[in-house]
C-alpha positions in Angstrom: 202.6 -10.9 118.0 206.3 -11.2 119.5 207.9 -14.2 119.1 211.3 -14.9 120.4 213.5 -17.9 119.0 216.1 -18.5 121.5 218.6 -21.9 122.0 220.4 -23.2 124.5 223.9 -22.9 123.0 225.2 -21.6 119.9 224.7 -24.0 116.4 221.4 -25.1 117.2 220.0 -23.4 114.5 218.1 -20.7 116.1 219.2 -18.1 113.2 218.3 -20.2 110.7 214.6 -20.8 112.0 214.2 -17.4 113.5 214.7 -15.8 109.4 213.1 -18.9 107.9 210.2 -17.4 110.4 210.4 -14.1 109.0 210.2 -14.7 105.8 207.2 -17.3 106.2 205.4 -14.3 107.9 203.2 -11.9 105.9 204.4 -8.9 107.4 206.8 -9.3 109.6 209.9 -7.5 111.5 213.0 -9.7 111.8 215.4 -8.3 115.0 218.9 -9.6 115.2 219.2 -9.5 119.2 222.5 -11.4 119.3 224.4 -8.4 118.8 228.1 -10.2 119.8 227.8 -12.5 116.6 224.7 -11.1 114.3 224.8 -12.7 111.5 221.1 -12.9 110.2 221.6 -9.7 107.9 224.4 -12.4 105.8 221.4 -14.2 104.6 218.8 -11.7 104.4 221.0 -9.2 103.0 218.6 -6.1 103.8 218.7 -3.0 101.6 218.4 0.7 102.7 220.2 0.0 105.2 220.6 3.1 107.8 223.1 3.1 110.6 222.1 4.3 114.4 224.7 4.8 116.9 223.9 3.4 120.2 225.3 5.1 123.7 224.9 4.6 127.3 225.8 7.5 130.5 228.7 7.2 132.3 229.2 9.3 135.0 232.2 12.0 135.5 232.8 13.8 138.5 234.4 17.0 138.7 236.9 17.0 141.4 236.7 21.2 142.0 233.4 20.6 142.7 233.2 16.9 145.3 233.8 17.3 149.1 234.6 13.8 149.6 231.5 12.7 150.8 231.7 9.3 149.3 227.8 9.3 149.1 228.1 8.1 145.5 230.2 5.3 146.2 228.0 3.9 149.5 225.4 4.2 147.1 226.5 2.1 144.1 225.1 -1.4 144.4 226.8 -2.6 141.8 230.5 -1.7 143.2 231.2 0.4 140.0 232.8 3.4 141.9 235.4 3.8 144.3 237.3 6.9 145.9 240.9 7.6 144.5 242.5 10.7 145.6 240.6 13.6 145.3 237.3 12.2 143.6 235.8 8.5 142.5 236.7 6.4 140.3 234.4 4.5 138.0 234.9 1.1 136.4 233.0 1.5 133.1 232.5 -2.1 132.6 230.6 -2.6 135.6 228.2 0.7 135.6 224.9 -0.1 134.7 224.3 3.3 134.2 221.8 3.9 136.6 222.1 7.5 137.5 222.0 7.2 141.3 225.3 8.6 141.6 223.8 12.5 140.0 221.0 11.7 142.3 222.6 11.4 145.9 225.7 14.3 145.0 225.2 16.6 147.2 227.5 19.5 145.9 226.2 18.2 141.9 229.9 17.5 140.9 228.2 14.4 139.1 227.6 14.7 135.6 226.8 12.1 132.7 228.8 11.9 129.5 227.2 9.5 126.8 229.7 7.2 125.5 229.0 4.7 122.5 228.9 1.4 122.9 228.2 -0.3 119.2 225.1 0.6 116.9 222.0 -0.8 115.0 221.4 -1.5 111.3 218.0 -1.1 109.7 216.9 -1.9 106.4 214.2 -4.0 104.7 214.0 -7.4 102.0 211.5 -6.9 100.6 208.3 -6.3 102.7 210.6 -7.8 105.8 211.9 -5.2 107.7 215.5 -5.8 109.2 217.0 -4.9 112.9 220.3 -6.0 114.0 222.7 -4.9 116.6 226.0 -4.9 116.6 228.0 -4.8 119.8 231.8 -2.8 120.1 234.4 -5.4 120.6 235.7 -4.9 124.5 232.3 -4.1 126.0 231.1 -5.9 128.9 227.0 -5.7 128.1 224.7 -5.5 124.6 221.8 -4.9 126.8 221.6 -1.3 125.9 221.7 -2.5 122.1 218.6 -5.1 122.5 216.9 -2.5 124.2 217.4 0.5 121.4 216.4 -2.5 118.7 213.2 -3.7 120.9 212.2 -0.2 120.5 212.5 0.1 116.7 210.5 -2.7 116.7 207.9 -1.7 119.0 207.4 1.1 116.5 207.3 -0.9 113.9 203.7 -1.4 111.7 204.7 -5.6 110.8 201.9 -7.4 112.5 204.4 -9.7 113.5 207.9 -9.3 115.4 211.0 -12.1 115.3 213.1 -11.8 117.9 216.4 -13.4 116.6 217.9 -13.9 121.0 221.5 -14.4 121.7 222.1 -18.0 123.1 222.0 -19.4 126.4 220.1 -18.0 129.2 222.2 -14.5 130.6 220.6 -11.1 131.4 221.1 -10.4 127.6 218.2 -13.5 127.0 216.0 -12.6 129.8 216.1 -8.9 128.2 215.3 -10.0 124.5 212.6 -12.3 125.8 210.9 -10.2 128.6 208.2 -8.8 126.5 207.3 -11.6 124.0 204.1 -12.7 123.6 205.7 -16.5 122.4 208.9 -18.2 123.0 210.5 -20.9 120.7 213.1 -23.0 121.5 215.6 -24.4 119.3 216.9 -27.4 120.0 219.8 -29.8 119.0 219.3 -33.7 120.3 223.1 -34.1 121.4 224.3 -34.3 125.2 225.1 -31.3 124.8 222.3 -29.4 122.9 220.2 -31.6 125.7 222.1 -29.9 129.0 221.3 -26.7 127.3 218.0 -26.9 126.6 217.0 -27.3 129.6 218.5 -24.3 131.1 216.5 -22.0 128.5 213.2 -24.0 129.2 213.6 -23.6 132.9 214.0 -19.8 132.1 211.3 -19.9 129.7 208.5 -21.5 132.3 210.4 -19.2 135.2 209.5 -16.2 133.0 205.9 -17.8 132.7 206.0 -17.5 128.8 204.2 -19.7 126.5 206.6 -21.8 124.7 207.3 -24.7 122.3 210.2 -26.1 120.9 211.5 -27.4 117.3 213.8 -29.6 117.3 216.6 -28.9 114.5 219.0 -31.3 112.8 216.6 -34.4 114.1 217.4 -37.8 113.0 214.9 -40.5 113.8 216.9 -42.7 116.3 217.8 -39.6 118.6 214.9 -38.7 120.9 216.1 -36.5 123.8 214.8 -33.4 123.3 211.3 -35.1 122.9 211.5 -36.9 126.1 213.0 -33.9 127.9 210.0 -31.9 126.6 207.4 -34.5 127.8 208.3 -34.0 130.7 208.7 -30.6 131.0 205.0 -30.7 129.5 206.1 -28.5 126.3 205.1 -29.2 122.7 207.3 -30.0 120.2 206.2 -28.3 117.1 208.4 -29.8 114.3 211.2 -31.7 113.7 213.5 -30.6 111.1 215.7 -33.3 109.6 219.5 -32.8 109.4 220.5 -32.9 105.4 223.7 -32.3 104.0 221.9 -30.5 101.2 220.6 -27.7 104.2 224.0 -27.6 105.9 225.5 -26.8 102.4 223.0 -23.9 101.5 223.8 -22.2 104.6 227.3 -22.5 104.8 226.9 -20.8 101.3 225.0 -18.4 102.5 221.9 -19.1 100.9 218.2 -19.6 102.8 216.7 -22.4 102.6 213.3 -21.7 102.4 213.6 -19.8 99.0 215.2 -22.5 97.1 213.6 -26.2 98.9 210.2 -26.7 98.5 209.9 -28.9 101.5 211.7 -26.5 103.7 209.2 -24.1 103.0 206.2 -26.3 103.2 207.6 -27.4 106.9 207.9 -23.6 107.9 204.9 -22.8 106.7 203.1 -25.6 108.3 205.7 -24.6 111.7 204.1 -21.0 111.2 200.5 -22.3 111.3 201.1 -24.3 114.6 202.5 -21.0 116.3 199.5 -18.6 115.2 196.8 -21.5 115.8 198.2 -21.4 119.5 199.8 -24.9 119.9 201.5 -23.8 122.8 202.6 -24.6 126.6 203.4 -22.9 129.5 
């Protein structure tokens, strides 16, 4: 089973459920697709761990060979060439690496040049296996990143995977998501965790995934996220108490769930709800 923890904004929490997850899990593979700030392997602190570069094409043109033809650059949806001179000109940040450019070159002055981009980390705690991505600083797009760890983890033998999304709801989200069986939403009940969440739960239901939510840091006077749910027709699967004690652990780098009996007992019960199917769509 796939289960992707995502949240509308950064803080919710959505790290610290998505390991406490992990680690509920028998056998489980814990993927770290917010590869601008991963910071899941802090607290798990894998061992083993092996390093992957990750690359994407960019295309080079070899002005002996181009006639001018422009072809390339008509062709180029996304506006990442244009013709300078004696050949085109690409804008790396902007090439989505599609290829179309080798495929409409007449003369074949096109060629692709794989240029890195960041790389992945894997290792294990334990019987958790670990996957997270890290991004080069200066580049435009992870996606090629969440894709390379999505398919470590479609390789992987855990019968269950945790899909650890970056926040908010851009292309990175809806690529971390696309193929998960379950989504969980982590929410915060402030104004602004509020406006948040329901950007990611119209994405969610858009995407037609079955979801719930938890909502993290709760307090008992603050009920936002639960009436923002009702009516979205989404279960909220637990509510997990703010306590100085839990902000201190993990500013410590510590995890919870190994070291407070009641956090544990609430993620295992949280993990019960999810494989039991107590679910919306």
């Amino acid at each position: 089973m796939k289960i992707a923890v995502l949240s509308g904004k950064g803080g919710a929490g959505k790290t610290f459920v998505s390991i406490s997850l992990a680690l509920t899990a028998a056998s489980a593979c814990y993927v770290d697709c917010d590869v601008e700030e991963p910071n899941g392997h802090l607290f798990l602190r894998p061992q083993n761990v092996v390093s992957r570069p990750v690359t994407k094409l960019l295309p080079t043109f070899a002005a002996e060979k181009c006639t001018g033809c422009r072809k390339c650059v008509d062709f180029c949806r996304f506006n990442a060439l244009a013709y300078i001179g004696k050949s085109p000109m690409i804008f790396k940040d902007v090439c989505h690496s599609c290829g179309g450019c080798l495929l409409v070159c007449p003369s074949e002055a096109a060629t692709e040049t794989p240029v890195e981009i960041g790389h992945i980390e894997l290792g294990h705690r334990g019987k958790l296996e670990v996957a997270s991505g890290f991004l080069n600083i200066g580049e435009a797009s992870g996606i090629g990143i969440i894709q390379a760890l999505l398919q470590i983890a479609e390789g992987s033998e855990a019968e269950h995977v945790i899909i650890d999304c970056p926040p908010g709801s851009a292309c990175s989200v809806v690529e971390s998501v696309k193929d998960a069986d379950f989504c969980l939403i982590v929410a915060e009940p402030t104004q602004f965790g509020a406006h948040n969440f329901e950007m990611v739960a119209e994405l969610v239901q858009v995407l037609k995934k079955p979801c719930a939510v938890v909502v993290n840091k709760a307090n008992d006077e603050d009920v936002r996220i639960d009436a923002l749910c009702a009516a979205r027709g989404l279960s909220v699967l637990a509510h997990i108490p703010y306590r100085a004690e839990t902000a201190k652990q993990g500013a410590e780098g510590a995890l919870s769930i190994e070291i407070d009996p009641t956090m544990h007992q609430q993620f295992t019960a949280l993990w019960r709800k999810i494989l039991e199917g107590s679910v919306s769509v």
